[in-house]
C-alpha positions in Angstrom: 87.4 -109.2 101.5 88.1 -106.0 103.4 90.3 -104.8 106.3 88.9 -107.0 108.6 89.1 -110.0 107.1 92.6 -109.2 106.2 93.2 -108.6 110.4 90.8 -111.6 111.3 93.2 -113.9 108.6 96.4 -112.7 110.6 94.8 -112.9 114.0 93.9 -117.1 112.8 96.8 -117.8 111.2 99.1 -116.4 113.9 96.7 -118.6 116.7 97.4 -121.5 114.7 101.6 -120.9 114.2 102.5 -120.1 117.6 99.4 -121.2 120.1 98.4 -124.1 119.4 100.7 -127.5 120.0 98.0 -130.1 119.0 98.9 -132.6 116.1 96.4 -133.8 113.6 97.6 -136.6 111.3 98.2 -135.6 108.5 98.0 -131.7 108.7 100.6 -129.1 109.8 98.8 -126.4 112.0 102.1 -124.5 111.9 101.9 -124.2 107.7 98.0 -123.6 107.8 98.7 -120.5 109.9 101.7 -119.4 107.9 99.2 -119.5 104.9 96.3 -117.8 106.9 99.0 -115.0 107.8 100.1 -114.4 104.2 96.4 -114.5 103.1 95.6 -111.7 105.6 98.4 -109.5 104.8 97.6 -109.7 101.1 94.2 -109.3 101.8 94.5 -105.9 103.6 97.4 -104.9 101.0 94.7 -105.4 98.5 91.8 -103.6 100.6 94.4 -100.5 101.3 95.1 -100.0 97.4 91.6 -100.5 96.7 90.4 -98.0 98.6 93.0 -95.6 98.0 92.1 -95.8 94.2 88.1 -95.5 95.2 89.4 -91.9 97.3 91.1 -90.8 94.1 88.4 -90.6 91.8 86.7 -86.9 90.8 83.1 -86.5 90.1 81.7 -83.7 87.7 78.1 -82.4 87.9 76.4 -82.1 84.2 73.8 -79.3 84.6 71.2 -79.7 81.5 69.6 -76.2 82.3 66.9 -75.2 79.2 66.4 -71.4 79.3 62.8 -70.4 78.9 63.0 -66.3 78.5 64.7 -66.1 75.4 61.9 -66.4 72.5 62.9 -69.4 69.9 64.6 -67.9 66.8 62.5 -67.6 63.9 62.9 -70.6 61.3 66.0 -70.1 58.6 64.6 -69.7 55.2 
C-alpha cells in the first residue's frame, strides 16, 4: 500500500463514520469507518517511513578498469 491507498482508506472510512445514516443488521458503519480511518493513517505512516528510508540509502560505483600499457611483469623465479 502506498500514499494513496493510505488517503483513499481515510477518505472511506471517514464517508462511512460521519455520511452515511443507513443501518445494516448486524454491522456498525460508524466502527467500519473508524477501522478504515486508522487503516489509512497507518498505511500512509508506513508509506512515509518507507520512503524516507528508500531516499536515505548511498550508492557507490565499482570501476573494474584493467590497464593495457603497462607490459606484464616477467615471471618470479
Amino acid at each position: 500500500m502506498g500514499i494513496g491507498a493510505g488517503i483513499f482508506l481515510i477518505v472511506v472510512g471517514a464517508i462511512l463514520s460521519f455520511a452515511v445514516s443507513d443501518h445494516v443488521s448486524g454491522v456498525d458503519l460508524t466502527v467500519i469507518g473508524y477501522i478504515c480511518m486508522g487503516a489509512g493513517v497507518l498505511a500512509l505512516i508506513l508509506a512515509l517511513v518507507l520512503n524516507a528510508q528508500r531516499s536515505n540509502t548511498t550508492h557507490r560505483e565499482v570501476v573494474d578498469v584493467e590497464r593495457r600499457d603497462v607490459p606484464p611483469a616477467p615471471p618470479a623465479v
